[in-house]
N, C-alpha and C positions, 0 to 999 in steps of 0.2 A: 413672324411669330404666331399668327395666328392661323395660318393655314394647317397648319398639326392637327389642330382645334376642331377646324373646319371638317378635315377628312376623317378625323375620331365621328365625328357625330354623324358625317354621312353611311360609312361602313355601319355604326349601330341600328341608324335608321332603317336600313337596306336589311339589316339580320331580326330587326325586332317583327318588319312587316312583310317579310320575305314571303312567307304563305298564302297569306290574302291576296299578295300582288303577285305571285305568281300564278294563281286562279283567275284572276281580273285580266290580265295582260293574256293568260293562253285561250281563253273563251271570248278573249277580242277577236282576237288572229283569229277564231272560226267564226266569229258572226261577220271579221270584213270578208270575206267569203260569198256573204251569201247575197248583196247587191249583184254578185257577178254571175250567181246561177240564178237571179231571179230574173235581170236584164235579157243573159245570154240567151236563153228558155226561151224566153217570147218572142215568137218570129211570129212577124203583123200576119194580119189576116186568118191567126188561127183559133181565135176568140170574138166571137161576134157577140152582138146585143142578143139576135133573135135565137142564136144558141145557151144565153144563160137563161132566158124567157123560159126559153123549154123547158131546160135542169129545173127551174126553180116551179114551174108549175107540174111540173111530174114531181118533186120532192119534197113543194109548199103549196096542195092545193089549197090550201087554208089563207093563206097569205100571211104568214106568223113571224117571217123572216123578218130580222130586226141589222142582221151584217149579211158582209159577204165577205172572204179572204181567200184571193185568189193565188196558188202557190203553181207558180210554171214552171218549175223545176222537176215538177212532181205528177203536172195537170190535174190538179185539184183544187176543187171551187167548195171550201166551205161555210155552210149555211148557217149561222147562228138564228136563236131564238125562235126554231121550231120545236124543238126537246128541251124540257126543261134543265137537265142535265148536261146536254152535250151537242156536239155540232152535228151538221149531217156532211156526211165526205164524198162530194162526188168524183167519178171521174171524168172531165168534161169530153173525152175524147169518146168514151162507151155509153158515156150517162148513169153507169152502174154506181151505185153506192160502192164506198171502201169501205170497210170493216177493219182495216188494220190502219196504225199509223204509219207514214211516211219512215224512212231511215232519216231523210237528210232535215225533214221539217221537226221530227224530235230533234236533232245534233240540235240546229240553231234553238229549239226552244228553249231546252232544258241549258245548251250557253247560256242565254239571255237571262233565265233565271240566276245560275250561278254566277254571270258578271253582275247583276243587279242585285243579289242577296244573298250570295255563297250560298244556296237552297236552304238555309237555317234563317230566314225573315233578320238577317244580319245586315239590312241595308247601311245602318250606322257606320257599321265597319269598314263598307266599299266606301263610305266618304272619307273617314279617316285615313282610310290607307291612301286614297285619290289624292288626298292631300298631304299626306306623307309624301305620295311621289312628285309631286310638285316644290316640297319643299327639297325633296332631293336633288333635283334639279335647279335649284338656286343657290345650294351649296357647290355644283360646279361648276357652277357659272363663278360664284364667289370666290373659289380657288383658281380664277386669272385661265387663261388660255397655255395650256401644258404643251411640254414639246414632245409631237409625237414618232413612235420610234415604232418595230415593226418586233413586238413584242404584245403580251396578250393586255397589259396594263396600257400599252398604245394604242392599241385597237380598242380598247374598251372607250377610251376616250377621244378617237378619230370617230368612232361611230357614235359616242354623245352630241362631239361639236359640231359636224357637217349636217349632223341629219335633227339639229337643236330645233326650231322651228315650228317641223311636222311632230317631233319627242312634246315638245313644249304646248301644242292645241291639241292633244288629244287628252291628256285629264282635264286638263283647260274645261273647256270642251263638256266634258263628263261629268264634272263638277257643277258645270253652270246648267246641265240639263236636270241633271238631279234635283235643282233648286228651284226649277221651272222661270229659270232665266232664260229669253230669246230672241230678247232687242229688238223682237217684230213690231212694225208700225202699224196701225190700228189700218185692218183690210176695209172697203165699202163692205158694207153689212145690209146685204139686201131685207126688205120689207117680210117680216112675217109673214106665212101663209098654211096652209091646212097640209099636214104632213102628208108626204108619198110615200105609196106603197116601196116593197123593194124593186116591183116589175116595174113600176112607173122611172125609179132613180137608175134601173142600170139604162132603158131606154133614153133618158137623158143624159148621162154618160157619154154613151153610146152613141149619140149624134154627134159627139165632138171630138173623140177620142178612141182609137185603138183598142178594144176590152183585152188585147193580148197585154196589151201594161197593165192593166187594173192591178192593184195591190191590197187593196180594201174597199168596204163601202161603210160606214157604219154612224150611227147620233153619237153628238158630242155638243154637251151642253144646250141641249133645245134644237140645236141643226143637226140636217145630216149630210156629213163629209166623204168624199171619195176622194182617195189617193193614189194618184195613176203616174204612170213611168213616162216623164213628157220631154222629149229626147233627152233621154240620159239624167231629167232629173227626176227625185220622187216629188210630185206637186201634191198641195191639198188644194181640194175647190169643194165651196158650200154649194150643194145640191139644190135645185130650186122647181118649181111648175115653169120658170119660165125659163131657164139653163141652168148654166155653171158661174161661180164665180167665184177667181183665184183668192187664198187667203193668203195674208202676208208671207213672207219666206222665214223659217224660223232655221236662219243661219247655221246656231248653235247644233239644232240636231242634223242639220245635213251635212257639216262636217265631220261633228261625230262619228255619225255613220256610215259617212264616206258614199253617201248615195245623191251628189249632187251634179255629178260630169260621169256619170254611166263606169265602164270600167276603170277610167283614169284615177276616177277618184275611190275606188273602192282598192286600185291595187297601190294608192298611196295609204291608204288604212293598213293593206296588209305590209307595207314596206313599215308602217310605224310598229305592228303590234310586234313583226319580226326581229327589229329591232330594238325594241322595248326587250324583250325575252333574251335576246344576243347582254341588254346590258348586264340586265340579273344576272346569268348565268357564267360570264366573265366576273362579275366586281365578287360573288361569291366563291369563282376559283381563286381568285387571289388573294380574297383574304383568308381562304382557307390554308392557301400555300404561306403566306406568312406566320399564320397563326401556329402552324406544327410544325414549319422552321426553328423557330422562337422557342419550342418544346423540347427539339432532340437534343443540341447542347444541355440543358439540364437534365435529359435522362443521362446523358454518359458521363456527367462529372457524377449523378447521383452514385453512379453503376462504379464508375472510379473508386468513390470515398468506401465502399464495400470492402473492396480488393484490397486485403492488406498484406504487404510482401512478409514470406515464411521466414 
């Protein structure tokens, strides 16, 4: 009796948030993308220490450099905290500044923004709806394990229940990073010490690590952190005078982003957002086919009771 109940309130849910999650879920599908061109890109040995040293003292004699974000996709090493306005863009491969943006570093940014605040500062929203789609999925779970049949209302839900799981950790997931949930255990927190320059932290980097993974360099909270591709995972490590040292793992966001087993786990992101997208766009064919089913009988009787015999 109450499954009626059950599938009324999920088809509503699905039409009331249909928008916002179909924005969230198609700007996923391109950001899980972009572990794989930033992994793929870096072939070792094409990024050294004493090659950013250079960039950065031909582009910061000053030493003003406060980040570093290195995009392989693109070979571009950008500079924060020299221009008060903007980044400096180099190309690590000429040394020349860019003056244009990237194609593929705008697609992901301007994603990131709209899966993160529909570009309207509407982050409220991506939680609500994050949590709509979470309660959608407990609505079918709640309507019992269906029998499935080789039909699009079967396929709709062969590909909710097999692939439940990875459907189920990714708002999961999204939700709890939003909230600055990440179950990390408190990392050793080295000793305070007199901040480094940026030439001093990539050379510490640099002694332990491939600069072809680097991902960032940048302070956070009083330290400053680099984030490097440490086979196939994205690691953080607190930068130090005397090395590195790894910070907790914060689960939450590496699954999220599917950047913690290199391509496996990034094309397990894209298998969820493609299927996330497969659901909407099925459960809204068929409730549209129901819906203008339900119609045309009462257009013909309406069209009937016209006709009145001569």
């Amino acid at each position: 009796m109450i499954k009626p109940w059950l599938l009324r309130l999920h088809r509503w849910l699905t039409l009331v948030f249909a928008l916002p999650l179909a924005v969230i879920v198609s700007t996923g599908l391109v950001l899980s993308f972009e572990p794989m061109a930033q992994i793929g890109a870096a072939a070792p040995g094409t990024l050294t220490a004493d090659r950013v040293v250079d960039l950065l003292q031909r582009h910061d004699p000053e030493g003003k450099a406060r980040s570093l974000t290195f995009r392989a996709y693109e070979h571009r090493l950008s500079i924060g905290g020299v221009r008060p306005d903007d980044t400096i863009d180099v190309d690590v491969r000429s040394g020349a500044e860019l003056t244009e943006d990237g194609t593929l570093s705008n697609l992901f940014y301007y994603s990131r923004v709209l899966h993160e605040t529909l570009m309207l500062d509407l982050g409220w929203l991506v939680h609500v709806s994050t949590m709509a789609m979470i309660l959608l999925m407990a609505l079918g779970i709640a309507m019992g394990w269906p029998r499935l049949t080789n039909t699009l209302s079967g396929w709709h839900k062969g590909i909710a229940w097999n692939l439940l799981p990875i459907l189920v950790l990714s708002p999961v997931t999204g939700l709890l990073l939003a909230w600055g949930v990440s179950f990390a255990r408190p990392a050793f927190a080295p000793a305070p010490s007199a901040p480094l320059s940026m030439v001093e932290a990539v050379r510490r980097v640099g002694a332990s690590h491939d600069l072809s993974g680097l991902v960032w360099i940048r302070g956070r909270s009083g330290r400053l952190l680099a984030r490097v591709v440490d086979r196939g995972e994205y690691r953080v490590f607190t930068v130090t005078p005397e090395g590195l040292f790894p910070t907790s793992r914060n689960w939450v966001r590496l699954l999220h982003e599917g950047n913690f087993a290199g391509h496996w786990s990034a094309l397990m992101n894209v298998v969820t957002s493609i299927a996330l997208t497969a659901l909407m766009a099925t459960g809204l064919v068929i409730w549209a086919r129901r819906r203008f089913r339900k119609r045309r009988p009462r257009v013909r009787r309406e069209r009937s009771t016209l006709v009145t015999p001569a």
